[in-house]
PyMOL Python script that loads the backbone (N, CA, C, O; Angstrom):
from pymol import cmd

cmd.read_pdbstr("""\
ATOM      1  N   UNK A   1       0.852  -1.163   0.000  1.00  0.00           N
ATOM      2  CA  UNK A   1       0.000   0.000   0.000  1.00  0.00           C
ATOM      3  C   UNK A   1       0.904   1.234   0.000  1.00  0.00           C
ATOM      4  O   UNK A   1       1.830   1.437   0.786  1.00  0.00           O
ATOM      5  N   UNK A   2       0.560   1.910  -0.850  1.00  0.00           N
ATOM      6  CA  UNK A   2       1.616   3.006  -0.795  1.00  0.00           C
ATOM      7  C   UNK A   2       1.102   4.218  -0.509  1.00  0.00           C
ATOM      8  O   UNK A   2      -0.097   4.187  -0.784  1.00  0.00           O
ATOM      9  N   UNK A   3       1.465   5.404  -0.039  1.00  0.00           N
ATOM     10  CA  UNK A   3       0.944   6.735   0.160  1.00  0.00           C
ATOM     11  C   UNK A   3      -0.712   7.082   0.119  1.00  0.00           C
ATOM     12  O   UNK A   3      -1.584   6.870   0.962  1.00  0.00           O
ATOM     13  N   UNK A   4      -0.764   7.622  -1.040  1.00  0.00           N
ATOM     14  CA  UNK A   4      -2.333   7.725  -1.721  1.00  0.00           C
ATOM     15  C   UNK A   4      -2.729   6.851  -1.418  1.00  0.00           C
ATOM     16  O   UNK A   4      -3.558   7.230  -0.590  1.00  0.00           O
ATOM     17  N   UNK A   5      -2.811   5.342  -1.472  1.00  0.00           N
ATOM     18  CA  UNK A   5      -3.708   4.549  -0.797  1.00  0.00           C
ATOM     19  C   UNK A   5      -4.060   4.465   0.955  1.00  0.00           C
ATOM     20  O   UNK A   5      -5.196   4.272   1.386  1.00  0.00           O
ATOM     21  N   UNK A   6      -3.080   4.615   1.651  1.00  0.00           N
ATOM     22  CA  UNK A   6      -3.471   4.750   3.016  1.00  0.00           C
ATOM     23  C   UNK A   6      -3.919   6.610   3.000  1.00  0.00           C
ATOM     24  O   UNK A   6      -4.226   6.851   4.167  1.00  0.00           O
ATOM     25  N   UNK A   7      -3.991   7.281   2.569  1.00  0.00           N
ATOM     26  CA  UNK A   7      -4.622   8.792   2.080  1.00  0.00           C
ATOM     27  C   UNK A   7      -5.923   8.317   2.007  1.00  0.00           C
ATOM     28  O   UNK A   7      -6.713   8.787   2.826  1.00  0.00           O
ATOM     29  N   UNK A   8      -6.373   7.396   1.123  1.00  0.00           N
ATOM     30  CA  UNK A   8      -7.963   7.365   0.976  1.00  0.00           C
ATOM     31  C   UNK A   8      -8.654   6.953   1.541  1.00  0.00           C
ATOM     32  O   UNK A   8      -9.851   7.189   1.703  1.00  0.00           O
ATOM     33  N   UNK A   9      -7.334   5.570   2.332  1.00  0.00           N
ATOM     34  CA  UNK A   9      -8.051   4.632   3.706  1.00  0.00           C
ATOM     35  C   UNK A   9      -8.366   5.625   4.916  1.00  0.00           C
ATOM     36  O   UNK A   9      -9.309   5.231   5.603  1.00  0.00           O
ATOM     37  N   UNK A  10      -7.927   6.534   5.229  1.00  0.00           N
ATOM     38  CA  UNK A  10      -8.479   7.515   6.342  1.00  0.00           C
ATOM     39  C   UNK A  10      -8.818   8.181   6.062  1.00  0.00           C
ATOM     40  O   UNK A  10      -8.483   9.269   6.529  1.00  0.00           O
ATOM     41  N   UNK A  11      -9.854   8.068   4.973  1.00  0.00           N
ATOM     42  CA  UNK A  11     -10.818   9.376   4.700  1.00  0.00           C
ATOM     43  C   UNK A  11     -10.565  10.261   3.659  1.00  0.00           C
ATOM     44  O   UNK A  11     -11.376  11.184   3.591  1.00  0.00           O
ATOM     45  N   UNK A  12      -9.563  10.251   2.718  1.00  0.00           N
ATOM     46  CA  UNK A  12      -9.595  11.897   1.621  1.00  0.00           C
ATOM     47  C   UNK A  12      -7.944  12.254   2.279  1.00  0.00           C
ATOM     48  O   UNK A  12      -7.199  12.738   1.427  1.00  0.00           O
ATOM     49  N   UNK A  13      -7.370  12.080   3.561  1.00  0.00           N
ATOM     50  CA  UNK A  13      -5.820  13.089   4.649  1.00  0.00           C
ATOM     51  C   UNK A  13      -5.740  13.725   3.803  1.00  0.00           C
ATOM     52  O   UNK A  13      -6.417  13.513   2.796  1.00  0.00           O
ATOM     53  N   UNK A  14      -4.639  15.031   3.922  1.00  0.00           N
ATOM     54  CA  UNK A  14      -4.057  15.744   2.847  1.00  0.00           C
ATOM     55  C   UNK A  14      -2.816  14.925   2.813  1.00  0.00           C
ATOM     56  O   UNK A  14      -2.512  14.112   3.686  1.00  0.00           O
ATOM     57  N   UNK A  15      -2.187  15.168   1.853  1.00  0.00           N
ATOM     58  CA  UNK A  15      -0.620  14.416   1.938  1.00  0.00           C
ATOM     59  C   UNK A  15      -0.076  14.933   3.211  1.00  0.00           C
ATOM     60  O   UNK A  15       0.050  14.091   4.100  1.00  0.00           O
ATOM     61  N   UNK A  16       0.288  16.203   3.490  1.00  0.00           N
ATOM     62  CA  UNK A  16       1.024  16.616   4.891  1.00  0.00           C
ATOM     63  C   UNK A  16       0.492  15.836   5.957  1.00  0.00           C
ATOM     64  O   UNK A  16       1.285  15.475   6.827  1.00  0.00           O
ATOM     65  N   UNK A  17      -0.739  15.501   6.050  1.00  0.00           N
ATOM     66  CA  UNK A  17      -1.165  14.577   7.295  1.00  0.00           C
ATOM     67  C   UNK A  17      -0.918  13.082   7.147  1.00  0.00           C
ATOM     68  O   UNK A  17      -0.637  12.264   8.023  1.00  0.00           O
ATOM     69  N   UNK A  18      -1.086  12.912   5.839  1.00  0.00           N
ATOM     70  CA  UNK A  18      -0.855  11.510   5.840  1.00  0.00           C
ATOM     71  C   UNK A  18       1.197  11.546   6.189  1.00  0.00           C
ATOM     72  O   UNK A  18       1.833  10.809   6.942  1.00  0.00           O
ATOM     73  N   UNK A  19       1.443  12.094   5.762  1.00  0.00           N
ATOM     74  CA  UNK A  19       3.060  12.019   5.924  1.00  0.00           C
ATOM     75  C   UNK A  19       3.308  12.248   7.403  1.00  0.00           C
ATOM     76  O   UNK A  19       4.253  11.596   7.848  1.00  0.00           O
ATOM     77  N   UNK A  20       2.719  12.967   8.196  1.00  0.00           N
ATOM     78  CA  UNK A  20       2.691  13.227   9.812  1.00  0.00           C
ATOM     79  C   UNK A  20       2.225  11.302   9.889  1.00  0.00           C
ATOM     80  O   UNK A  20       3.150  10.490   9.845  1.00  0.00           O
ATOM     81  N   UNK A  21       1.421  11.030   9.950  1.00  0.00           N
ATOM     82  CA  UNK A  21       0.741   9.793   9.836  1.00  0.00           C
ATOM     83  C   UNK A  21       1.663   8.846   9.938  1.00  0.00           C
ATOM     84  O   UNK A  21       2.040   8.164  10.890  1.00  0.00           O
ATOM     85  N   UNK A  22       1.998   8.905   8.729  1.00  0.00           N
ATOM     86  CA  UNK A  22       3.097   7.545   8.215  1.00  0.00           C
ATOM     87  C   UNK A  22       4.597   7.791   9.212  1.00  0.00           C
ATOM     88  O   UNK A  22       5.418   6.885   9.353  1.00  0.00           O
ATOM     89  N   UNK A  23       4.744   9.059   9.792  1.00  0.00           N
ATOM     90  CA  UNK A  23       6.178   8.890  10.450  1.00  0.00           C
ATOM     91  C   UNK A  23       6.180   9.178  11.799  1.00  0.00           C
ATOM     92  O   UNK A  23       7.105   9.747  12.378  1.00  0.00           O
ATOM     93  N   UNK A  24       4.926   8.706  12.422  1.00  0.00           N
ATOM     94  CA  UNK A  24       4.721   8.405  14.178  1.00  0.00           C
ATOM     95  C   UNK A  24       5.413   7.367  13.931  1.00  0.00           C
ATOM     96  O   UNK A  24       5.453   6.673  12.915  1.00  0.00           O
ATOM     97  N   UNK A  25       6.282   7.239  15.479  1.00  0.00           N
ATOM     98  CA  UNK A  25       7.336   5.834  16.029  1.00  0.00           C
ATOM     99  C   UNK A  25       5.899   4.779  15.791  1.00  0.00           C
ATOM    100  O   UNK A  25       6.105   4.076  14.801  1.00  0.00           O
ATOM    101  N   UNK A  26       4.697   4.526  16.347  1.00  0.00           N
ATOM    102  CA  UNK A  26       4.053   3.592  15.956  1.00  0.00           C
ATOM    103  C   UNK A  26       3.643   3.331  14.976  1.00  0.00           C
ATOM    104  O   UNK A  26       2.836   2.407  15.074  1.00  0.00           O
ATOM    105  N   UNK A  27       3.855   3.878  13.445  1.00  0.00           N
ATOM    106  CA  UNK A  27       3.321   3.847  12.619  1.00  0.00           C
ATOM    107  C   UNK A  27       3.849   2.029  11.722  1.00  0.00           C
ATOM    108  O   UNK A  27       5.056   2.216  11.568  1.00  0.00           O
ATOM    109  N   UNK A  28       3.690   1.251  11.414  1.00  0.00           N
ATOM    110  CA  UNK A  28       4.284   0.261  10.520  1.00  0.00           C
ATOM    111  C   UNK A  28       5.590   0.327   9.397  1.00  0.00           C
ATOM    112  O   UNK A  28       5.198   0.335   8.230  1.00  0.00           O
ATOM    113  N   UNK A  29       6.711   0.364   9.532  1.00  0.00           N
ATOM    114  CA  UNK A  29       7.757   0.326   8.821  1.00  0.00           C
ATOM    115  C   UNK A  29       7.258   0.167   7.483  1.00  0.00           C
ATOM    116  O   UNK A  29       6.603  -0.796   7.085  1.00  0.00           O
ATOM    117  N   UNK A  30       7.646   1.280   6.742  1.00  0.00           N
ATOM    118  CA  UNK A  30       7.886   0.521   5.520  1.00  0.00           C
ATOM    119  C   UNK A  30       8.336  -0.552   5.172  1.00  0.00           C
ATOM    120  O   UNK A  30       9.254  -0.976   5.873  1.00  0.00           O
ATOM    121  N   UNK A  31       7.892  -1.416   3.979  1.00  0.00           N
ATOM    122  CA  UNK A  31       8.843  -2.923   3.422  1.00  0.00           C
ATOM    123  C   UNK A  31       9.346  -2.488   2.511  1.00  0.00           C
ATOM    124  O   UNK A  31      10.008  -3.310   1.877  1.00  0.00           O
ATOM    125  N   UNK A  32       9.325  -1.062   1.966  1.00  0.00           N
ATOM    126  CA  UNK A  32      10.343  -0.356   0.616  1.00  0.00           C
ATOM    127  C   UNK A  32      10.185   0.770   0.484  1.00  0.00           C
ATOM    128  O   UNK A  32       9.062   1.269   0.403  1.00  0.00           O
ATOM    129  N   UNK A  33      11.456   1.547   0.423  1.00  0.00           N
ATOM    130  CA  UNK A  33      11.278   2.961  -0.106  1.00  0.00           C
ATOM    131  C   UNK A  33      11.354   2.870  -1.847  1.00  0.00           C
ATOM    132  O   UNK A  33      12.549   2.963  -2.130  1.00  0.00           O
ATOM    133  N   UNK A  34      10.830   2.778  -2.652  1.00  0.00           N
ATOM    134  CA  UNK A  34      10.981   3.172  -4.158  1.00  0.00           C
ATOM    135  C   UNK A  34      11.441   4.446  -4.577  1.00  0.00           C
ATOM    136  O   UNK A  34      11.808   5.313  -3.784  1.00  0.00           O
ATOM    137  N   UNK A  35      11.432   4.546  -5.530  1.00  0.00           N
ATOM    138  CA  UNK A  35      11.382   5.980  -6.755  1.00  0.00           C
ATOM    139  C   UNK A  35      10.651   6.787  -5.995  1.00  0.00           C
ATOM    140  O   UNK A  35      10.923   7.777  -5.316  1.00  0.00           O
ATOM    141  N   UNK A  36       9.162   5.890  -6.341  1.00  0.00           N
ATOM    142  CA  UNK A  36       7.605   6.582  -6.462  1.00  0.00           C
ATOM    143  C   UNK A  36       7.381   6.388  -4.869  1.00  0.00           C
ATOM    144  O   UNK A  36       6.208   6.160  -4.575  1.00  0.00           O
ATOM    145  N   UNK A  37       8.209   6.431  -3.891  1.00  0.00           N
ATOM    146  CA  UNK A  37       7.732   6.351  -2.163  1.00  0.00           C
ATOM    147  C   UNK A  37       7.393   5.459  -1.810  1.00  0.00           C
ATOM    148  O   UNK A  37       7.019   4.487  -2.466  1.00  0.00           O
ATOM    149  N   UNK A  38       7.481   5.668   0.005  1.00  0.00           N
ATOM    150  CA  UNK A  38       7.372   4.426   0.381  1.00  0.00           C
ATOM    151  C   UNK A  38       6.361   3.181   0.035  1.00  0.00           C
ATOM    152  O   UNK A  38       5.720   3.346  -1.003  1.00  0.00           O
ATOM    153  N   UNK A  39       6.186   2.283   0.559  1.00  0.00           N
ATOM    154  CA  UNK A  39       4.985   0.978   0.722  1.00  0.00           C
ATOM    155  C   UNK A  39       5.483   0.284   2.198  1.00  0.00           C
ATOM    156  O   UNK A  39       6.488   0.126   2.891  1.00  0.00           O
ATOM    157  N   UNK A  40       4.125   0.011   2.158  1.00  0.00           N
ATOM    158  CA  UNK A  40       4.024  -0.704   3.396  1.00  0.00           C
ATOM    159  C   UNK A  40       2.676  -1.656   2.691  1.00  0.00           C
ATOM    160  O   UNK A  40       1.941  -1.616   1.704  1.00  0.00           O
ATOM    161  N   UNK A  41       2.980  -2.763   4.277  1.00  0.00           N
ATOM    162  CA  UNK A  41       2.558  -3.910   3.798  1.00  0.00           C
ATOM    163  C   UNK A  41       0.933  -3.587   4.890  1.00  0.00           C
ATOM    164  O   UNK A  41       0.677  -3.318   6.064  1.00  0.00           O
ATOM    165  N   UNK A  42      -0.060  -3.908   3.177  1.00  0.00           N
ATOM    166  CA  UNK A  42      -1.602  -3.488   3.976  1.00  0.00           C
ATOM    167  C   UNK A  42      -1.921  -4.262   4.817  1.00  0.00           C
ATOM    168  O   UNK A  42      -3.079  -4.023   5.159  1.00  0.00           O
ATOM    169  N   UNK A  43      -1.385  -5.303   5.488  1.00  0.00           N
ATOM    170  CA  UNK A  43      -2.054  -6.062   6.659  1.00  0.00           C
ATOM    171  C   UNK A  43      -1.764  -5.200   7.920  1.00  0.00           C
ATOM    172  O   UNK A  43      -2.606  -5.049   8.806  1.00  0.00           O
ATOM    173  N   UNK A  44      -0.226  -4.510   7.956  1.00  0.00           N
ATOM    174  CA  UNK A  44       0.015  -3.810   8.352  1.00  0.00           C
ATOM    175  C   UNK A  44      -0.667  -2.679   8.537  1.00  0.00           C
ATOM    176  O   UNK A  44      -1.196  -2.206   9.543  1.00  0.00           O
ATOM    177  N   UNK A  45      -0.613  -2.438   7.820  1.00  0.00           N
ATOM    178  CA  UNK A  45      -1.832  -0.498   8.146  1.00  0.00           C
ATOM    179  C   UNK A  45      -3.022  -0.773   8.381  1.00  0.00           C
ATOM    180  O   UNK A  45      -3.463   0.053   9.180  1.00  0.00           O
ATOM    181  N   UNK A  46      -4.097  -1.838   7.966  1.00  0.00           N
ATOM    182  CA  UNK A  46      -5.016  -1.844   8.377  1.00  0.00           C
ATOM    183  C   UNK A  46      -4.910  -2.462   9.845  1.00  0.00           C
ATOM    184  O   UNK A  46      -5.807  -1.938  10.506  1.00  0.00           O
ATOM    185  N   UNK A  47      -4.211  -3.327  10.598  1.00  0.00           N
ATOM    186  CA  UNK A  47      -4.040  -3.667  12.024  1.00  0.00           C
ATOM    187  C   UNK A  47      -4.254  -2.169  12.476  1.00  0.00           C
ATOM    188  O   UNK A  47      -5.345  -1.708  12.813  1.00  0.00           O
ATOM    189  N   UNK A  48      -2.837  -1.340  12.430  1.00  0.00           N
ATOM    190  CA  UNK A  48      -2.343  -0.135  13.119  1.00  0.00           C
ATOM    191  C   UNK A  48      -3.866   0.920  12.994  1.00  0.00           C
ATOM    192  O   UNK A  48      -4.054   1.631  13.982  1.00  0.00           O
ATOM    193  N   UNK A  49      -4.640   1.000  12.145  1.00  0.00           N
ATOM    194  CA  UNK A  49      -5.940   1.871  12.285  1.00  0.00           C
ATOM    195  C   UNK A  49      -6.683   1.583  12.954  1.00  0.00           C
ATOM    196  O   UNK A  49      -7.205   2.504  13.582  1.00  0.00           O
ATOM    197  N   UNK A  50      -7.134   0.281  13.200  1.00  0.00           N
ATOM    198  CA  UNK A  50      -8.119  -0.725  13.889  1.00  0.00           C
ATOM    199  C   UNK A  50      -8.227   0.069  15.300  1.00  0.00           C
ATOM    200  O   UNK A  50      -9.201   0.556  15.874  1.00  0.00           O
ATOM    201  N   UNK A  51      -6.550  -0.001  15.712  1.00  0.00           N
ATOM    202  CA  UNK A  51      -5.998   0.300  16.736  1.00  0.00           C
ATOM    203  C   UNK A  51      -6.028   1.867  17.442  1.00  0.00           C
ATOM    204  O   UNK A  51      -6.274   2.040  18.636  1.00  0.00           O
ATOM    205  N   UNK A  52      -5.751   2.885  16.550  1.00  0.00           N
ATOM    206  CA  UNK A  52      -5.627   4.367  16.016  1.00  0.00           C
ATOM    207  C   UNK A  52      -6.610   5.053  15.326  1.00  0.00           C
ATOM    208  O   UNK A  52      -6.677   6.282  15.290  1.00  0.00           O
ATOM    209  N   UNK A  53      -7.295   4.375  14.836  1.00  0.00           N
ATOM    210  CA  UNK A  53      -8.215   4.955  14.121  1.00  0.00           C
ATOM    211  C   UNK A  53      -8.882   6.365  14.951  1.00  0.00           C
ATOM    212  O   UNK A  53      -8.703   7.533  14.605  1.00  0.00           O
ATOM    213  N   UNK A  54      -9.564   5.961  15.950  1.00  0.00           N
ATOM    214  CA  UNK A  54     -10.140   6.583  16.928  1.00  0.00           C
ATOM    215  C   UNK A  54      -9.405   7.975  17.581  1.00  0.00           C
ATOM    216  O   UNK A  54      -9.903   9.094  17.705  1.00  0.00           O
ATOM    217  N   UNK A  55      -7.977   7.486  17.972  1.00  0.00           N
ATOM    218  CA  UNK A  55      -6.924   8.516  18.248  1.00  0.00           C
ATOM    219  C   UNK A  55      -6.773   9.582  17.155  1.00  0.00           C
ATOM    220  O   UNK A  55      -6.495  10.739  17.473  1.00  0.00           O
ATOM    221  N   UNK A  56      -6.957   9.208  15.818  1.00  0.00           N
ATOM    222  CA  UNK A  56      -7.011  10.167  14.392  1.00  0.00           C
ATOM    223  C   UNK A  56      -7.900  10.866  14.342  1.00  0.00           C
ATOM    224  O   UNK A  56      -7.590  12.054  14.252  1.00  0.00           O
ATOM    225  N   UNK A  57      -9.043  10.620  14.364  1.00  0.00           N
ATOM    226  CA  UNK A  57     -10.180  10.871  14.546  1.00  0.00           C
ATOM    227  C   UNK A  57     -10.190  12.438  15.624  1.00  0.00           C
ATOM    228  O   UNK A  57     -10.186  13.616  15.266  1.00  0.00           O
ATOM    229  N   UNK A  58     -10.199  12.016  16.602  1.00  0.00           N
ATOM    230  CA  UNK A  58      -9.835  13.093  18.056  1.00  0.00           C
ATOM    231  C   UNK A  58      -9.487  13.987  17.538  1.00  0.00           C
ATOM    232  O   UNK A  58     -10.094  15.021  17.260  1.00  0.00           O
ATOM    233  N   UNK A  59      -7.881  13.515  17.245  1.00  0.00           N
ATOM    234  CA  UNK A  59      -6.797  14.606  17.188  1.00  0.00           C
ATOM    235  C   UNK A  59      -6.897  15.643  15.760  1.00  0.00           C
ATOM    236  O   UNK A  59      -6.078  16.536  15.545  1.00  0.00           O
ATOM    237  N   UNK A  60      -7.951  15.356  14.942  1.00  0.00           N
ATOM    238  CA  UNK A  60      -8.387  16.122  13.398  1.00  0.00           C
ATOM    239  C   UNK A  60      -9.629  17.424  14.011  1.00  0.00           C
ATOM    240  O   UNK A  60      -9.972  18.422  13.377  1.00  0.00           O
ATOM    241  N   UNK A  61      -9.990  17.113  15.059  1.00  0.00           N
ATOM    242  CA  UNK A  61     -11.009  18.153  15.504  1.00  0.00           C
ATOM    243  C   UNK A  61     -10.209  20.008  15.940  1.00  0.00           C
ATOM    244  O   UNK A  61     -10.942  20.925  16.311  1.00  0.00           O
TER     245      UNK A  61
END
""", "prot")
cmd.dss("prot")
cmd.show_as("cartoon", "prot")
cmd.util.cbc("prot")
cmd.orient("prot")
């Protein structure tokens, strides 16, 4: 799953949030930085929201 896709999984983020997002210490390691940016593995990001979701949520108000 790369960028824009975890972007749409929480709703629309702007990139700046999703990039705040993606580089909390809890966030899921990337499995590759590419060209075209990171990826991470979607079993991964969808666990970590399950989890966070709610905390995102809050903290956007």
């Amino acid at each position: 799953m790369g960028a824009h896709e975890i972007r749409i999984r929480l709703g629309g983020v702007s990139r700046q949030r999703a990039y705040q997002i993606t580089s909390r210490a809890d966030f899921p390691k990337p499995v590759a930085d590419l060209a075209q940016g990171k990826v991470w593995m979607t079993d991964d990001v969808e666990a970590w929201m399950k989890v966070h979701r709610r905390d995102l949520d809050d903290s956007e108000d």
